[in-house]
LOLUM-67908 format. One record per atom (N, C-alpha, C, O): y, z, x. Coordinates in steps of 0.001 Angstrom, whole numbers, padded with zeros to 6 digits, always signed. Layout:
// residues N
YZX;...
// end
This chain:
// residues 102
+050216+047356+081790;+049656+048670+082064;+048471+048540+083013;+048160+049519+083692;+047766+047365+083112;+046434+047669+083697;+046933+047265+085379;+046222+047545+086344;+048435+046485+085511;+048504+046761+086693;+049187+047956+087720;+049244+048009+088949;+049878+049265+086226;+049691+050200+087261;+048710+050404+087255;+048205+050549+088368;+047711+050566+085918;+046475+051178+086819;+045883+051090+087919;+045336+052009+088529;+045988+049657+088308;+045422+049267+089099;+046127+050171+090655;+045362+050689+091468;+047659+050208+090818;+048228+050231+091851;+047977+051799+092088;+048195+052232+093220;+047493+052753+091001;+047152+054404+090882;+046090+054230+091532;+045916+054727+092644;+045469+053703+091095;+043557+053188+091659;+043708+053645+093298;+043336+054657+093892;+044677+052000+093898;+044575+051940+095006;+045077+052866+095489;+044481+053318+096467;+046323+053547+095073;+047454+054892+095915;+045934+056203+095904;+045668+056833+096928;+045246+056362+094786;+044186+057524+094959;+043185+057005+096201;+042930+057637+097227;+042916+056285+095997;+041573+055644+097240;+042074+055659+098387;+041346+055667+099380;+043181+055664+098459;+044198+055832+100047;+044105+056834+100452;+044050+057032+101666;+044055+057830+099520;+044553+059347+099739;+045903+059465+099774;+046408+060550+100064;+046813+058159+099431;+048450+058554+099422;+048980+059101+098299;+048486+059175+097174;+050291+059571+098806;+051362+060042+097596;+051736+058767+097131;+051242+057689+097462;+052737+059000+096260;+053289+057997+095120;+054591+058559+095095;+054644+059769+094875;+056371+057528+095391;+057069+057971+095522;+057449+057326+094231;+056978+056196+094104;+058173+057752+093253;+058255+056248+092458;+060147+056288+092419;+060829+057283+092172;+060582+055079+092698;+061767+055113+093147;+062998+054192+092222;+063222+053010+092481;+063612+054828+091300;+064330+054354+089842;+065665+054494+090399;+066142+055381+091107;+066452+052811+089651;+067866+052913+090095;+068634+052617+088468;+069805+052813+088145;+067244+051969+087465;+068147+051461+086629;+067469+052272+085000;+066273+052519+084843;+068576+052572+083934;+067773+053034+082695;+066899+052278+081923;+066880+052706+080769;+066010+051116+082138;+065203+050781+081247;+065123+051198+079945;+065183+050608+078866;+064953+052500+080319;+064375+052838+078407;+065465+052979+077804;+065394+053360+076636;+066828+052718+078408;+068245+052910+076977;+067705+051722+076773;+067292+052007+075648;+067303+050443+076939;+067529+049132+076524;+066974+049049+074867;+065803+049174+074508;+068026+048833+074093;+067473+048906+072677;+067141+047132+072113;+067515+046190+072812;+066765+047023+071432;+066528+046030+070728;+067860+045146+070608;+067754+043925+070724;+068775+045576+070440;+069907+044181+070652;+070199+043988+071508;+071239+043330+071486;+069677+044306+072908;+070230+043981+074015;+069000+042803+074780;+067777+042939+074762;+069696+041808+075336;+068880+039849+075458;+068157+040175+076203;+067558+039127+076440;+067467+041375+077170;+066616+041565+077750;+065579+042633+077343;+064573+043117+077863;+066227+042786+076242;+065155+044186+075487;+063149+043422+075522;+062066+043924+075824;+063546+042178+075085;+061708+041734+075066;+061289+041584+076594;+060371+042281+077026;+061782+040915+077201;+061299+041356+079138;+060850+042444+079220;+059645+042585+079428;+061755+043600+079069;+061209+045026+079282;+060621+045754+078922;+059794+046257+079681;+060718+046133+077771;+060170+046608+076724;+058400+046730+076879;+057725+047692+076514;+057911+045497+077506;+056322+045855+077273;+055979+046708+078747;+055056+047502+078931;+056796+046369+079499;+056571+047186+080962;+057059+048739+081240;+056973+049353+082304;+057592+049196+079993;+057853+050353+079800;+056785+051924+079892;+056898+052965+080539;+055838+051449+078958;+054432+052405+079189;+054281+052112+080664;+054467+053093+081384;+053943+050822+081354;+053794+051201+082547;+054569+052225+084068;+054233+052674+085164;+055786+052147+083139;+056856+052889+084722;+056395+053908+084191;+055797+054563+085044;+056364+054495+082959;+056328+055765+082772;+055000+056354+083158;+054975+057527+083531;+053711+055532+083093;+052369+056384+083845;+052618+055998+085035;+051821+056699+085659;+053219+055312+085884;+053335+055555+087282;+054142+056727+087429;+053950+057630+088242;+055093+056644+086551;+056166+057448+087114;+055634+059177+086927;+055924+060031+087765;+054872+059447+085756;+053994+060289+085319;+052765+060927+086485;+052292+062055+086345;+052465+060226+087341;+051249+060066+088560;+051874+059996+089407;+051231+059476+090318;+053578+060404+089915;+054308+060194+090978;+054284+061428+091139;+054366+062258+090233;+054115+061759+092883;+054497+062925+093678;+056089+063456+093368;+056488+064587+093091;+056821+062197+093525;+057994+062737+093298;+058662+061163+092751;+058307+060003+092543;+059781+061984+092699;+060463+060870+091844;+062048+060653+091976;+062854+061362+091373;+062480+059403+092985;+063722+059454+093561;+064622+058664+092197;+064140+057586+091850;+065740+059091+091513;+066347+058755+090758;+068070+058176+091538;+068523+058628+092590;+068611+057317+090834;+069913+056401+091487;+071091+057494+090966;+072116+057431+091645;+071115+058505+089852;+071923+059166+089396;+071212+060550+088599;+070015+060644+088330;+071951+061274+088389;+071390+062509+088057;+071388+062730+086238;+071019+063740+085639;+072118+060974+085418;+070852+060787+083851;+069812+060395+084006;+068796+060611+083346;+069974+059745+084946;+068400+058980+085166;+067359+060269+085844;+066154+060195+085604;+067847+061332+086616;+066931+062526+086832;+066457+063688+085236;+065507+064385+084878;+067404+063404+084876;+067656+063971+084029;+066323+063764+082973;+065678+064722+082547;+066018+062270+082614;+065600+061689+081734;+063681+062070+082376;+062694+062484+081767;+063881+061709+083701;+062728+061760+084227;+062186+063031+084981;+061309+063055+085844;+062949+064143+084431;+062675+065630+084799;+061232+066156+084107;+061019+066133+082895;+060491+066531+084907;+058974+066884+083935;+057866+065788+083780;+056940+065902+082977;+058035+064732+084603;+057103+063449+084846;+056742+063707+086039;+055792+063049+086464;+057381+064742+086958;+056533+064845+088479;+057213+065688+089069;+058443+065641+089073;+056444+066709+089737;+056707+067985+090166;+058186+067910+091158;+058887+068920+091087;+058574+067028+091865;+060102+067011+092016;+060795+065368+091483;+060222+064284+091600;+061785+065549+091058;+062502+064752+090902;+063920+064787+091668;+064587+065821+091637;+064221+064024+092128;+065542+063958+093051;+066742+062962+092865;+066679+062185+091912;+067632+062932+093550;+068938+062439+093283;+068962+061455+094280;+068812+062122+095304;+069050+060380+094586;+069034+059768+095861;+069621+058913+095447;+069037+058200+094632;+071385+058505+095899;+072236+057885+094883;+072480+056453+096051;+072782+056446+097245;+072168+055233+094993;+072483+054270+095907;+073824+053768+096809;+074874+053694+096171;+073859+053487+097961;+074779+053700+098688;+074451+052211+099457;+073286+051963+099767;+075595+051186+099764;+075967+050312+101071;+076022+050722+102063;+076845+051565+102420;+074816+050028+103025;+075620+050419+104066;+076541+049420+104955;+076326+048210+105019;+077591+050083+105629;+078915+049175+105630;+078565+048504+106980;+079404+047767+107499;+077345+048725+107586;+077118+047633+108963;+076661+046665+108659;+076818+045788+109509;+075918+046253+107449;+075249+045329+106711;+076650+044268+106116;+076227+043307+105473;+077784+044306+106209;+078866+044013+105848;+079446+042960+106765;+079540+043055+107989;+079747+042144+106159;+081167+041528+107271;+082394+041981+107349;+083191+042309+106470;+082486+041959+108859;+083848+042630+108633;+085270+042493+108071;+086265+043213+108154;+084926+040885+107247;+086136+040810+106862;+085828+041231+105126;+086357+040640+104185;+084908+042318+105008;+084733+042247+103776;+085359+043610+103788;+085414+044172+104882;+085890+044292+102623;+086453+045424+101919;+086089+045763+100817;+085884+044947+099918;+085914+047273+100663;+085431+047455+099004;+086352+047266+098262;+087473+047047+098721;+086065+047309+096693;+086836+046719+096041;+088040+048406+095628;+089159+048378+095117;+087358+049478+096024;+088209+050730+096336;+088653+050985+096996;+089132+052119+097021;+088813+050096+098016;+089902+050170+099231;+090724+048982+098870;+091561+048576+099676;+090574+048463+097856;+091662+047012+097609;+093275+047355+096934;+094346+046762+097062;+092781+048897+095985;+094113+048969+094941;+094014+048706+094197;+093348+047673+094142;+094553+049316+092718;+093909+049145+091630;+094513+047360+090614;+094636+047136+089410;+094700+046616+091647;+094922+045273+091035;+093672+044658+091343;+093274+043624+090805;+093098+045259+092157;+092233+044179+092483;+090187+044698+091665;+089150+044063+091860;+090387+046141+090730;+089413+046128+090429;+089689+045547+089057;+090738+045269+088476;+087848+045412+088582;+087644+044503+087371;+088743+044647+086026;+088604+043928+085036;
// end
């Protein structure tokens, strides 16, 4: 916690906004799951950043959902490849046919 504080500190002394930008649910992570103690203590912290965020870009619209009312907009901004970053001999696995997904 004291290093968002710290990072609120610096975003106010800037005079900047605060975008805070979420792709994954952290807080479903319950106690039987092998990464629940990693996370778990860094939790209070996303949430007062995320709480002190101008806005708040979410990966899907539970995750907006969850974080609706922590900052005056919350948005949908759904992660996406982009396909120039790609080799070209690469293909999604939805353009393969359904033998070839998991």
């Amino acid at each position: 916690v004291a290093a968002a504080d710290d990072l609120l500190s610096r975003v106010e002394d800037a005079g900047a906004s605060l975008i805070f930008d979420v792709d994954d649910a952290l807080h479903l992570i319950d106690a039987t799951h092998p990464d629940h103690a990693a996370f778990a203590p860094r939790l209070a912290a996303m949430d007062r950043v995320a709480r002190s965020a101008r806005a708040i870009w979410c990966a899907t619209e539970p995750l907006a959902a969850h974080y609706r009312g922590f900052a005056p907009t919350v948005r949908v901004v759904e992660n996406r490849l982009d396909a120039r970053l790609c080799s070209r001999r690469w293909t999604p696995l939805s353009d393969r046919g359904p033998a070839a997904s998991p």
